[in-house]
Rosetta silent file (secondary structure, phi, psi, omega in degrees, C-alpha in Angstrom):
SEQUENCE: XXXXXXXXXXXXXXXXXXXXXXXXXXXXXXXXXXXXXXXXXXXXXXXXXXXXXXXXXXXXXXXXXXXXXXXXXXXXXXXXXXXXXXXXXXXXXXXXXXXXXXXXXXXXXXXXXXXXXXXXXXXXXXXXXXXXXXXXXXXXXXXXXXXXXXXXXXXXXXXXXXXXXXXXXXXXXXXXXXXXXXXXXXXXXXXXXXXXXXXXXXXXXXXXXXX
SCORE:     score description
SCORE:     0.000 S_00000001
   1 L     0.000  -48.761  156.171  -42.340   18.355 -107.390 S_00000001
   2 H   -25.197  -85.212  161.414  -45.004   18.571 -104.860 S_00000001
   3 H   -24.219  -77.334 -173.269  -45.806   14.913 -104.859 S_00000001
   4 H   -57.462  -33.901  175.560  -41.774   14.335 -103.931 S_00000001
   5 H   -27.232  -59.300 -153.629  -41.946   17.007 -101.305 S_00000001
   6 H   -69.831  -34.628  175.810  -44.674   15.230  -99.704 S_00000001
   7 H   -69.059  -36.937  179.092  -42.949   12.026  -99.781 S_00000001
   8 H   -86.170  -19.718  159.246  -39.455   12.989  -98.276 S_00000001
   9 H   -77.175    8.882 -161.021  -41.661   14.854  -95.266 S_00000001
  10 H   -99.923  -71.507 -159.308  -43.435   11.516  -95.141 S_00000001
  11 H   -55.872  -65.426  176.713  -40.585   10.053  -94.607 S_00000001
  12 H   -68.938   -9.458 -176.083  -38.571   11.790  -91.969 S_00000001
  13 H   -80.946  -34.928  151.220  -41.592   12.094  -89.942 S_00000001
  14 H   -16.048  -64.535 -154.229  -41.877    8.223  -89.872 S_00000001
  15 H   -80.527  -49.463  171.302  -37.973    7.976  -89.349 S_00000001
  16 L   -60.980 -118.592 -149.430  -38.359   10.920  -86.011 S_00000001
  17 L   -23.900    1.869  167.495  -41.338    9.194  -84.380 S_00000001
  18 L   -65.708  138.544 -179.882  -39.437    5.894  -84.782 S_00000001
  19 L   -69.302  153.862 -175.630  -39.026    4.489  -80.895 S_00000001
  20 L   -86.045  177.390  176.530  -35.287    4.356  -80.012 S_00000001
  21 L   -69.019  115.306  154.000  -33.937    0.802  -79.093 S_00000001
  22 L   -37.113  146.795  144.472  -34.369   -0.467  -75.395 S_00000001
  23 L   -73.795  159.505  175.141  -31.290   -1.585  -73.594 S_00000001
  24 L   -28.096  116.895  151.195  -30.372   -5.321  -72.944 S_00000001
  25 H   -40.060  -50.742 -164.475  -32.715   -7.110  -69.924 S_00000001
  26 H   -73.449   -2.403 -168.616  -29.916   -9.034  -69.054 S_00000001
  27 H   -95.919  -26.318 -176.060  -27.554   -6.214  -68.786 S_00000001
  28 H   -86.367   -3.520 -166.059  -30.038   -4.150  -66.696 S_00000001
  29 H  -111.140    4.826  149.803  -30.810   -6.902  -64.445 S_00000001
  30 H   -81.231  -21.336  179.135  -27.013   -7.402  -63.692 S_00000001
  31 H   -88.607  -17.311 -178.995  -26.193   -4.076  -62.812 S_00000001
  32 H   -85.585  -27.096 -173.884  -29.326   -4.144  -60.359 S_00000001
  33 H   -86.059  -16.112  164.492  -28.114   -7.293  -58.522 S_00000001
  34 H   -77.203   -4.411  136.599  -24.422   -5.791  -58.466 S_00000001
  35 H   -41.647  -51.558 -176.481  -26.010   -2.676  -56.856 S_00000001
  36 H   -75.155  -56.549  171.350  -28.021   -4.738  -54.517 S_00000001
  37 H   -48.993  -49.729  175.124  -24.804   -6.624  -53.640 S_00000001
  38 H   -60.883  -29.163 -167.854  -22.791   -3.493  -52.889 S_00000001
  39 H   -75.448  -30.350 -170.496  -25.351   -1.780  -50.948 S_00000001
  40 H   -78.387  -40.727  164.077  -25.803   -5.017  -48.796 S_00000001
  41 H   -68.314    7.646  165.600  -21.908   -5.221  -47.980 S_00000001
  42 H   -63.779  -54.439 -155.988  -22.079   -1.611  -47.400 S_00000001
  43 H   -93.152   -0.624  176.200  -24.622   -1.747  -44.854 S_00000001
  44 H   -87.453  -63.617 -159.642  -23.095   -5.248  -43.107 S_00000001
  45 H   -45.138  -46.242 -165.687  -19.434   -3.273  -42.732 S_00000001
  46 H   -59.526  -29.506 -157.150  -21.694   -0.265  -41.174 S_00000001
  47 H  -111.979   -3.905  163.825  -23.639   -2.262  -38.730 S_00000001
  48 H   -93.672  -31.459  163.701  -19.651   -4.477  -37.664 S_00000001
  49 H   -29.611  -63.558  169.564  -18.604   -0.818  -37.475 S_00000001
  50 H   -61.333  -38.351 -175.175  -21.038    0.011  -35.096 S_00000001
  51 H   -87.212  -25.913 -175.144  -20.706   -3.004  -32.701 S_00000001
  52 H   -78.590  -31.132 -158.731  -16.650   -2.278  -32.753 S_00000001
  53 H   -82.442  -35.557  169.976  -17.023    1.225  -31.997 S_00000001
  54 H   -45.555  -64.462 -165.112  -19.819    0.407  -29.162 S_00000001
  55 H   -67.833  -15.030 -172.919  -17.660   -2.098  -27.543 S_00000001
  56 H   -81.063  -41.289  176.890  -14.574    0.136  -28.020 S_00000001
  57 H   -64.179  -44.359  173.191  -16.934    3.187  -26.146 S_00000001
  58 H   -58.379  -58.924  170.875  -18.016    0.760  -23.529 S_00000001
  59 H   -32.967  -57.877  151.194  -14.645   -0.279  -22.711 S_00000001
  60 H   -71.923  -22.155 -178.563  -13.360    2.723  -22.446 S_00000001
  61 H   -73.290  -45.139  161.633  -15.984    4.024  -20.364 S_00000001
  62 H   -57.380  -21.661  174.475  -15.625    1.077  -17.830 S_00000001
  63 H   -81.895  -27.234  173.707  -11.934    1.422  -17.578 S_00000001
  64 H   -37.933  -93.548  167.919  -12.390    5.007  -17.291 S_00000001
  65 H   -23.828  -55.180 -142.487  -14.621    4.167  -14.095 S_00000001
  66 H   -80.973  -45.579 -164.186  -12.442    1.321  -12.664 S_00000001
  67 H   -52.572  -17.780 -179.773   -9.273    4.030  -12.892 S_00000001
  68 H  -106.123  -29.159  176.846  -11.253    6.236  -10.557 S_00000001
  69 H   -74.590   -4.634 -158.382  -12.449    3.705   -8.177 S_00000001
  70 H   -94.762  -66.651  179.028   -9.134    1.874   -7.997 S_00000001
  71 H   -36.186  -50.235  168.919   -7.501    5.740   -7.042 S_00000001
  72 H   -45.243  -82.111  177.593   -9.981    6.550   -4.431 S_00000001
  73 H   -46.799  -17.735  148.064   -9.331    3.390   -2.843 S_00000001
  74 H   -53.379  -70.603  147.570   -5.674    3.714   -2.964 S_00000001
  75 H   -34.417  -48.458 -171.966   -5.323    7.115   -1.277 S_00000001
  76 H   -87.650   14.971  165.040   -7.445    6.142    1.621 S_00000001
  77 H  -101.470  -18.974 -169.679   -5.246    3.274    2.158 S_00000001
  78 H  -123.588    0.153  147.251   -2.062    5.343    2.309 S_00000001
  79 L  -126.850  155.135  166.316   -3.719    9.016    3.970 S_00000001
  80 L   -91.436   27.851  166.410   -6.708    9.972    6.284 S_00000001
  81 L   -96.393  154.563  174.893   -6.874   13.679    4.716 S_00000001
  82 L   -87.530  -64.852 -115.711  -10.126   13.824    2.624 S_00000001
  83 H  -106.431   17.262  176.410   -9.035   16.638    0.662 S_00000001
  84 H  -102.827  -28.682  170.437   -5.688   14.775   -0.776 S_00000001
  85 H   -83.985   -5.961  169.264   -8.324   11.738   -1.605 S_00000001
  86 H   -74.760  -67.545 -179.667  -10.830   14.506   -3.586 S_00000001
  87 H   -43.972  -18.247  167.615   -7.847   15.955   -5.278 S_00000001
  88 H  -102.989   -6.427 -175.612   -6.658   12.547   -6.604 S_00000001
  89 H   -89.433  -15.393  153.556   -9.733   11.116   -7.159 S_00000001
  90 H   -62.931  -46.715 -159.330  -10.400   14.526   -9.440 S_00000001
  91 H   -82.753  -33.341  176.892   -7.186   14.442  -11.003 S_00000001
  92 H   -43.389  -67.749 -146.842   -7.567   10.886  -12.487 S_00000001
  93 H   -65.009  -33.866 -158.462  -11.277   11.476  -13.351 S_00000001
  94 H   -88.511  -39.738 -165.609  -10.453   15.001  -15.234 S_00000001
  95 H  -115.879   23.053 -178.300   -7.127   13.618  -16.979 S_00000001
  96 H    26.354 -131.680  157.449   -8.151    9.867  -17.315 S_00000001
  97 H   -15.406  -50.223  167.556   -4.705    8.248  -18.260 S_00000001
  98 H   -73.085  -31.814 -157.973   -2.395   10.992  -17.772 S_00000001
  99 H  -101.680  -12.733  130.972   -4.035   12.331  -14.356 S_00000001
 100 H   -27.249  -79.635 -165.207   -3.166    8.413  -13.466 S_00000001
 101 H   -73.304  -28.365 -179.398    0.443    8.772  -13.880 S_00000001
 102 H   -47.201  -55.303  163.614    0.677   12.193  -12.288 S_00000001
 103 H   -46.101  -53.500  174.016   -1.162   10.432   -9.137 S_00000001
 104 H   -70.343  -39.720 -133.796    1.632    7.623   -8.987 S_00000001
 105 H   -97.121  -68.693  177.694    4.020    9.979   -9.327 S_00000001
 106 H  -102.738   10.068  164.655    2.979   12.041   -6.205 S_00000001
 107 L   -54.123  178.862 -173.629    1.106    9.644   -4.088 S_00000001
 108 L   -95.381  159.156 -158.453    2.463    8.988   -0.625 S_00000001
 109 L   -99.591 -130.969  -42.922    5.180    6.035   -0.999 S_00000001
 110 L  -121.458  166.489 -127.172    4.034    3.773    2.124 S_00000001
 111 L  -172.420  142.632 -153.314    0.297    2.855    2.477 S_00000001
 112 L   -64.209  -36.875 -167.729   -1.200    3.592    6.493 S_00000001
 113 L   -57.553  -23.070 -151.772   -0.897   -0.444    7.089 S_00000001
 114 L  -101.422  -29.755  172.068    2.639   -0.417    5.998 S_00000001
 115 L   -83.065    7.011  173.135    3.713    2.855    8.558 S_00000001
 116 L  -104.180  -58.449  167.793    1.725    0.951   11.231 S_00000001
 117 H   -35.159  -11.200 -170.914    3.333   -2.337   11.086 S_00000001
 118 H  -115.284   12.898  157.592    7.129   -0.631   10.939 S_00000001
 119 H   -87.045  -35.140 -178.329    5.916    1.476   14.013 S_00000001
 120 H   -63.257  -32.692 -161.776    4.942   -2.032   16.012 S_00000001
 121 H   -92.111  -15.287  168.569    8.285   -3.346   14.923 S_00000001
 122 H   -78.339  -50.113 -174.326   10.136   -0.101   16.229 S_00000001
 123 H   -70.942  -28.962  171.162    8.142    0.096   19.556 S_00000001
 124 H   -59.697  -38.068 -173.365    9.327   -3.786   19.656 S_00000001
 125 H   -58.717  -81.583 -169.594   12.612   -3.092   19.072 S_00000001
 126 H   -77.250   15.495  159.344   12.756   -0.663   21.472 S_00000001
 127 H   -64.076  -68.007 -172.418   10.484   -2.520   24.242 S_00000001
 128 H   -59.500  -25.385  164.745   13.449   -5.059   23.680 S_00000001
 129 H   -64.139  -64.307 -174.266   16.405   -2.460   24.006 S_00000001
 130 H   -80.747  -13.162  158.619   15.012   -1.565   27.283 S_00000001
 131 H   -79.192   -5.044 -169.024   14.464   -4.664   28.984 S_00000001
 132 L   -64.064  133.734 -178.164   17.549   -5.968   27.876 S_00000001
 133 E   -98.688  144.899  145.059   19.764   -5.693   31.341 S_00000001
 134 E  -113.694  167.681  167.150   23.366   -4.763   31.312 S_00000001
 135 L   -74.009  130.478  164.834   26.412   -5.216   33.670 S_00000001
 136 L   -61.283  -18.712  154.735   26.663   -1.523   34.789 S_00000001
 137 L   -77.259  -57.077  178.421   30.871   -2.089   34.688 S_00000001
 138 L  -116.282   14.771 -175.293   31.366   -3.526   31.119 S_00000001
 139 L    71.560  -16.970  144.082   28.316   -3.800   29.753 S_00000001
 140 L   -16.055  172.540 -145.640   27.738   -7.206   28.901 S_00000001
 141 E  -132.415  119.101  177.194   24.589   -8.789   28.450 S_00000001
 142 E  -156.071  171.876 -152.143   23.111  -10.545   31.652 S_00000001
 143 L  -103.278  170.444 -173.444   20.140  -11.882   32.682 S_00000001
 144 L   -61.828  -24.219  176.094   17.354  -10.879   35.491 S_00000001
 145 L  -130.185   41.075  162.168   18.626  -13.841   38.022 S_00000001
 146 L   -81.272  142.594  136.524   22.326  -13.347   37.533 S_00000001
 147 L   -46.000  -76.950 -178.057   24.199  -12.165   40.897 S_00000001
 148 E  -103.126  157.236  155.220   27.492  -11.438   39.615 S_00000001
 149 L   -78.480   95.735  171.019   28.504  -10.482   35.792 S_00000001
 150 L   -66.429   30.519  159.560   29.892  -13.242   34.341 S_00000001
 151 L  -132.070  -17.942  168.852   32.477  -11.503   32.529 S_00000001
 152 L  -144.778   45.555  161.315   33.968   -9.187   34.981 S_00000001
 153 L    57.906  -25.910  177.491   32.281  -10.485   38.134 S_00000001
 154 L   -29.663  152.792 -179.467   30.663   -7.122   39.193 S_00000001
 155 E   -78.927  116.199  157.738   27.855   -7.662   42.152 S_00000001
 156 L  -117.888  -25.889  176.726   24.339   -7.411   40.696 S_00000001
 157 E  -149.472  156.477 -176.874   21.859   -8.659   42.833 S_00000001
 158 E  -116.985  151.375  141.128   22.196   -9.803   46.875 S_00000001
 159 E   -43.870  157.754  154.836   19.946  -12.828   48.250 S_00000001
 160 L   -97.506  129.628 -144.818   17.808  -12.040   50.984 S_00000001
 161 L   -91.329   26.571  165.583   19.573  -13.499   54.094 S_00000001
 162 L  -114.539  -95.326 -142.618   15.419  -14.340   55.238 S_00000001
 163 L  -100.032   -0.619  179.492   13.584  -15.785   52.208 S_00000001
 164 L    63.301   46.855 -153.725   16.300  -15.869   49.954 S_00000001
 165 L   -92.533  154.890  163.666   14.986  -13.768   47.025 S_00000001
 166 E   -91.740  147.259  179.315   17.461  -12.135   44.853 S_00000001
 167 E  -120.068  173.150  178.903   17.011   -8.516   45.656 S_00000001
 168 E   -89.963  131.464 -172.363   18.655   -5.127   44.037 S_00000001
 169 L   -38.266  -50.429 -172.291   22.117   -3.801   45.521 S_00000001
 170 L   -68.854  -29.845 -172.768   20.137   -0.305   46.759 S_00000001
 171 L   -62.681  135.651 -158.911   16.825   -1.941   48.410 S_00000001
 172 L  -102.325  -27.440  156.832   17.080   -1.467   51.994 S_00000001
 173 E  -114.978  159.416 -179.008   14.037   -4.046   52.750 S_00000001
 174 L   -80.126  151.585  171.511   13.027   -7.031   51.311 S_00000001
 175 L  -113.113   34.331 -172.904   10.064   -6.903   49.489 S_00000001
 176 L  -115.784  -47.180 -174.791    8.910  -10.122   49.558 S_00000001
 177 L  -100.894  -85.911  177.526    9.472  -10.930   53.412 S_00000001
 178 L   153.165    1.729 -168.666    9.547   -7.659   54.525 S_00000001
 179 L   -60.765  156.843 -153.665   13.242   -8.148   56.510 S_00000001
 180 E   -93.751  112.529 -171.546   15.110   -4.827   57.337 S_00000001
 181 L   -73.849  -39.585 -157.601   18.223   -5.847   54.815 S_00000001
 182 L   -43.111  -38.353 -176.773   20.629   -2.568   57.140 S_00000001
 183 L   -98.462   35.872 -178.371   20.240   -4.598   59.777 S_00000001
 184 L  -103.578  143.720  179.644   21.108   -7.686   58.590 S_00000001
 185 L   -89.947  129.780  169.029   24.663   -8.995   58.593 S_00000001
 186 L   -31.507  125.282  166.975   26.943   -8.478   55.780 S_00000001
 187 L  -106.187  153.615  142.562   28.411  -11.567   54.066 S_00000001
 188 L   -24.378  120.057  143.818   31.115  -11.612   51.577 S_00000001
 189 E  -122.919  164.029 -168.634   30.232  -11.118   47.993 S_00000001
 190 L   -60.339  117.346  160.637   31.778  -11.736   44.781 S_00000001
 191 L   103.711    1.909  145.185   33.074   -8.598   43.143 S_00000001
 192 E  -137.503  146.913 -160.751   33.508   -6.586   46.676 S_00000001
 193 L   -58.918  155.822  150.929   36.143   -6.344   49.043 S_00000001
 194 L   -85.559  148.536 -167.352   35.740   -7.625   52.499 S_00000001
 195 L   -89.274  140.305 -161.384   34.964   -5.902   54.990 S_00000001
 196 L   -77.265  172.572  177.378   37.421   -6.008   57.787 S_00000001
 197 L   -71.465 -173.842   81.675   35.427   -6.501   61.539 S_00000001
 198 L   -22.677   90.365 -154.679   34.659   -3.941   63.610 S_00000001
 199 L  -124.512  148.261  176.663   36.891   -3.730   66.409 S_00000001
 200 L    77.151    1.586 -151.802   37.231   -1.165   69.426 S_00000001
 201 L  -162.641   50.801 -135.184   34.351    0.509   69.071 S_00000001
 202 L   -93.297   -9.963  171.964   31.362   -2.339   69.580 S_00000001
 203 L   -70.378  -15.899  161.606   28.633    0.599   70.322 S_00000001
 204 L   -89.781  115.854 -175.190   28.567    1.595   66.816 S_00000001
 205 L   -84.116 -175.374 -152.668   26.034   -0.820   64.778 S_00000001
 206 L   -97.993  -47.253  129.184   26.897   -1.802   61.447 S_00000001
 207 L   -58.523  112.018  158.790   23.255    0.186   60.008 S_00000001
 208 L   138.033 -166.658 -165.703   21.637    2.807   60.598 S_00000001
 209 L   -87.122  160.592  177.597   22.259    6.716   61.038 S_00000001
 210 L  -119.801  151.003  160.573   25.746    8.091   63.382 S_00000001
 211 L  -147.673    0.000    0.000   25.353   10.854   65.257 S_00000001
């Protein structure tokens, strides 16, 4: 009885201290290069990751920047106050995109160049309103070496009966010759009556003061 004892304790001690079985080579050395594979497309997506989101952070940071130099320069083309070009060149910088439209929204609508050109074209306009001559009866449109109004004959300008300048009905000398026009004799002109002579009464001149 002994003797089997010894033998069935023989036995299992043999059968524990047996080594377990290894796994497969080939099975472990497939799971390391499908390991190896994943980690290396892991780490390629992470490093195209990286270059999109850099170029997406650059990008934005330069448009960011252009959006404030492009405002600045825009206000000081259409005001001279500095503190309406801080304030938009703040609101942009503080509200990127939004602080944009806000800016368009309330900029000034005309740009300085655009009120100085429609001021030149107003003071032309009205440079040309006032030299423009009218006939002083109807109004018509006549020119600096008319006489008469050639639509309703009014008297506009006289000759000078010396050098033969046209002169203006009120000038009492010429001012080219220097001739006394009062005492010069009246002719006929177009668009006033004639004057009848002077008869009876040859001591009274034609010019000058009565007393």
């Amino acid at each position: 009885m002994t003797h089997v004892t010894h033998i069935l304790t023989t036995i299992l001690t043999t059968t524990a201290a047996a080594p377990t079985p290894t796994p497969n080579a080939a099975a472990t050395a497939t799971a390391t290069t499908t390991s190896s594979s994943s980690s290396n497309i892991l780490t390629t997506i992470t490093n195209s990751l990286g270059v999109v989101i850099g170029f997406i952070v650059a990008f934005t940071v330069i448009f960011w920047l252009s959006l404030i130099i492009w405002t600045f320069r825009d206000i000081r083309s259409r005001t001279q106050d500095f503190l309406s070009q801080i304030l938009a060149t703040l609101l942009v910088t503080v509200f990127f995109i939004g602080g944009l439209f806000i800016y368009l929204i309330l900029r000034p609508r005309q740009t300085l160049a655009e009120i100085y050109e429609r001021q030149l074209e107003e003071e032309s306009l009205l440079a040309e309103m006032t030299e423009r001559q009218t006939c002083n009866n109807c109004h018509a449109r006549v020119e600096s070496d008319f006489q008469v109004c050639p639509s309703c004959g009014q008297k506009l300008k006289r000759p000078c009966p010396k050098c033969e300048r046209l002169l203006e009905l009120r000038w009492t000398f010429c001012p080219y010759c220097a001739t006394n026009l009062a005492s010069a004799p009246l002719t006929n002109m177009p668009g006033m009556p004639n004057m009848p002579a002077m008869q009876g009464n040859p001591g009274i001149p034609m010019g000058g003061q009565r007393y």
